[in-house]
C-alpha positions in Angstrom: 22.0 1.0 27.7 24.5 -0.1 24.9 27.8 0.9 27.4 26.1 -0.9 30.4 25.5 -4.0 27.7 28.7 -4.2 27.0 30.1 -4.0 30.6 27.6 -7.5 30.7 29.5 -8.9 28.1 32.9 -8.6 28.1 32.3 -10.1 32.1 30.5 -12.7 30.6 34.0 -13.2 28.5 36.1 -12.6 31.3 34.0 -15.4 33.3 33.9 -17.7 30.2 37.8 -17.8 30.5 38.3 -18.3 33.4 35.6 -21.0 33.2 37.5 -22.7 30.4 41.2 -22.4 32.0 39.6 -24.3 35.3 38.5 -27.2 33.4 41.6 -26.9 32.1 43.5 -27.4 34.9 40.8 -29.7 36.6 40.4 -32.2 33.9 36.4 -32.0 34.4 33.6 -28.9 34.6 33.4 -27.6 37.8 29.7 -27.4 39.2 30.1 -24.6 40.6 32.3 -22.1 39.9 32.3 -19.6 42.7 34.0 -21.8 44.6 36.9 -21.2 42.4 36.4 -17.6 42.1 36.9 -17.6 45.5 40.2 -19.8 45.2 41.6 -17.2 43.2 40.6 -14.1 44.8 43.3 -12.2 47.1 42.4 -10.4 50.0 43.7 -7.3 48.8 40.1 -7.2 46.4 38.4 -6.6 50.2 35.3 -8.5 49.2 32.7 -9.7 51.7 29.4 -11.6 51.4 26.1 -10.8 52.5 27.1 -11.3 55.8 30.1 -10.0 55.9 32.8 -12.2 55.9 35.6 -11.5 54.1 35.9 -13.4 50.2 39.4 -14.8 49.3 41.0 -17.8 49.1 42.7 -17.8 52.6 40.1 -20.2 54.2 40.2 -22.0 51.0 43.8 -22.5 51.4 43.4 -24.1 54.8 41.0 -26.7 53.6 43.2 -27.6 51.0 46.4 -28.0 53.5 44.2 -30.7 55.2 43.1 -32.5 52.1 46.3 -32.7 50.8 47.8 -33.9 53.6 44.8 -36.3 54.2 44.9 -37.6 50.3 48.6 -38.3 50.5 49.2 -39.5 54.2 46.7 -42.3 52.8 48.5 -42.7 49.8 52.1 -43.1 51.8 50.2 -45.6 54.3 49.4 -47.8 52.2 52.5 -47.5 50.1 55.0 -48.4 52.6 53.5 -50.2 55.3 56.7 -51.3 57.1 57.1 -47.0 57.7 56.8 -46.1 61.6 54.6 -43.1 62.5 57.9 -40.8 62.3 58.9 -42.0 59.0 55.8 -41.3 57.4 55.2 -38.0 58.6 59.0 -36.6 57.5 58.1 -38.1 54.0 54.8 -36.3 54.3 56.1 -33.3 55.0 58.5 -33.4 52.1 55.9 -34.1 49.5 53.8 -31.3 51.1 56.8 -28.5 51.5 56.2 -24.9 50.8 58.7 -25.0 48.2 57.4 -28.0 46.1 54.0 -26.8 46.2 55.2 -23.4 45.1 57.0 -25.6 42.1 53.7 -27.1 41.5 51.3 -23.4 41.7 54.2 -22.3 39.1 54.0 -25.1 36.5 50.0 -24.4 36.0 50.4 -21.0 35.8 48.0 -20.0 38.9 49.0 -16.7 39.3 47.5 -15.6 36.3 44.0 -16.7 37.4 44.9 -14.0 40.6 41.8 -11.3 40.7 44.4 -8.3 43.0 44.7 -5.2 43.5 48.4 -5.9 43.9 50.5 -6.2 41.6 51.3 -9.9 40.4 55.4 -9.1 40.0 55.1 -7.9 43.6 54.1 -11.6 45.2 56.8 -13.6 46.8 57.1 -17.4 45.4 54.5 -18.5 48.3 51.4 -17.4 46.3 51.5 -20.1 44.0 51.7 -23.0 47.1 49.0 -21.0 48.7 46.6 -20.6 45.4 47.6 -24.1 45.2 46.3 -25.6 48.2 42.9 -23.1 47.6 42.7 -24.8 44.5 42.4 -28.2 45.8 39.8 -26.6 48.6 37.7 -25.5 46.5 37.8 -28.9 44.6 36.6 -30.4 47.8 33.8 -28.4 48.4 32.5 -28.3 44.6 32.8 -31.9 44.1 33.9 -33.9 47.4 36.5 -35.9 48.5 36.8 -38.6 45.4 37.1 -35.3 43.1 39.9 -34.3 45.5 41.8 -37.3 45.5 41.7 -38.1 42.2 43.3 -34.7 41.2 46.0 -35.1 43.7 46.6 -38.2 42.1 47.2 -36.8 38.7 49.0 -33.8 39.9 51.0 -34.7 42.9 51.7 -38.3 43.8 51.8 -39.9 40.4 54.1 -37.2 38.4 56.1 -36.5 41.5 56.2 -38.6 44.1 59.2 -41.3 44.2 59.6 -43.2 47.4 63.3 -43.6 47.6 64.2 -40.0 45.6 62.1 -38.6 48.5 63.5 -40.5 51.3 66.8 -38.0 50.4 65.4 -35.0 50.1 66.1 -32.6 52.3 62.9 -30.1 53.5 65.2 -27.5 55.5 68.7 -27.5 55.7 68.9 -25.3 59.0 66.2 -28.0 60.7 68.8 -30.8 59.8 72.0 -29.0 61.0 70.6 -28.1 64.5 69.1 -32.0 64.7 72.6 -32.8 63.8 74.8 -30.8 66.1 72.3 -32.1 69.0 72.6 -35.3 68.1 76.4 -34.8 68.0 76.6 -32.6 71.0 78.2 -30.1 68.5 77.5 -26.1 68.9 76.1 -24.0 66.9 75.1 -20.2 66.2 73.9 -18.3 63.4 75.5 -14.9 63.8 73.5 -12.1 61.7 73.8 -8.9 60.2 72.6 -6.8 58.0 74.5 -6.1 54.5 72.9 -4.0 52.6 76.1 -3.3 50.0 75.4 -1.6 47.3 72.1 -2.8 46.9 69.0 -0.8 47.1 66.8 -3.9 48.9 68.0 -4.9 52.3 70.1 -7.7 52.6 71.3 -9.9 55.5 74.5 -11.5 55.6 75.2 -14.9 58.5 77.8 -16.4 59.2 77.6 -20.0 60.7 79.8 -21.1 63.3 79.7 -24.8 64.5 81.9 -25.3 67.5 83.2 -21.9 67.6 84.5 -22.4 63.7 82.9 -20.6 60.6 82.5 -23.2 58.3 80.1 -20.9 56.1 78.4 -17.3 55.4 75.6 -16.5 53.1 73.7 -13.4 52.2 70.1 -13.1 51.5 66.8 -10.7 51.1 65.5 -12.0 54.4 67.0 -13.4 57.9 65.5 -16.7 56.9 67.1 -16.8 53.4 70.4 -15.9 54.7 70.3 -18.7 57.6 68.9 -21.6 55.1 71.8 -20.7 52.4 74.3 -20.8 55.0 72.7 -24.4 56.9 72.8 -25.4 53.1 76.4 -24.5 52.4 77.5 -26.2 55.7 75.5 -29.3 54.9 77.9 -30.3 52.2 81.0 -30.2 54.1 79.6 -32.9 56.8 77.6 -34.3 53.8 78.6 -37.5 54.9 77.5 -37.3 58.9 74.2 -35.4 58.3 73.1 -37.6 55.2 72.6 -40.1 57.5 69.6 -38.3 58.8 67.7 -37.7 55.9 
């Protein structure tokens, strides 16, 4: 009785502080905080509920994609109202990019809310965009849309989002080199290959030609990595010509 008692308890602990970090992070109690459970629950766990669907945060993570880009497509509407349909969904797309909501799953330390049978060093930087947008799913179905907005307010628009910082950003580098070189009836091919070295992960090494000319080469963990690096590198020598698409 006195082992099963304190298997009770130190769950009761465990689910006190997680309890506490939420409201934490929220900046209000949660009524209910399975939702949120849920939001931090990897698929790896192989949960289901009574009826057997499967209980992680990968649904939750969908809803949240649409909030988000609901909350802030609103926000940019009303913001810059001389902004054409195209203009407003490249800036929406930058304030929504894998890579700055990883920034933003990062600086609250989700990962460490993660119930996995994986470990946590073995996630690439997407869990924390992905716990991320969960997050603000499960806000929407424990407390509703004004919930939701408000905490995309304080978390998103207000600390990061800067109308003419944003309209330079670039989201992909490799996107805005192939719109270039069409634009510019310029050629272009990422040539590929692996380069493993002397390292004991697999690499990839491109090389970019554009009109027949290397103009840079780039080596990374994945085919993706490589070809982003090298778009990257090539952007600053036509800095000046591709800027103008940003």
């Amino acid at each position: 009785m006195k082992y099963i008692r304190n298997i009770l308890n130190s769950r009761s602990k465990t689910d006190g502080n997680f309890f506490v970090r939420i409201q934490e992070i929220l900046g209000f109690k949660p009524k209910n905080i399975a939702f949120f459970k849920k939001a931090f629950t990897h698929r790896s766990m192989n949960i289901k509920d009574a009826q057997g669907h499967p209980i992680n945060y990968e649904r939750l993570e969908f809803l949240g994609d649409a909030m988000l880009g609901a909350v802030i497509a609103s926000h940019l509407y009303s913001e810059v109202p001389s902004g054409d349909e195209g203009y407003l969904t490249k800036m929406r797309s930058k304030i929504v990019s894998r890579e700055h909501l990883n920034e933003l799953g990062k600086d609250l330390n989700l990962i460490d809310l993660v119930t996995s049978k994986i470990p946590k060093g073995h996630f690439g930087d997407n869990i924390y965009g992905n716990l991320f947008e969960a997050l603000v799913g499960a806000i929407f179905l424990d407390r509703g849309y004004k919930y939701c907005e408000k905490f995309i307010y304080k978390k998103v628009i207000i600390p990061y989002v800067d109308i003419a910082q944003l309209e330079g950003k670039v989201i992909s580098y490799k996107s805005l080199l192939i719109e270039w070189c069409q634009k510019e009836k310029r050629t272009f091919d990422f040539n590929i290959y692996d380069d493993t070295g002397n390292d004991n992960t697999r690499h990839f090494s491109v090389k970019l030609a554009i009109d027949n000319k290397v103009v840079s080469k780039a080596r990374a963990t994945s085919k993706k990595k490589a070809e982003e690096k090298a778009a990257k590198r090539a952007f600053f020598v036509f800095q000046k010509e591709m800027s103008k698409l940003t």
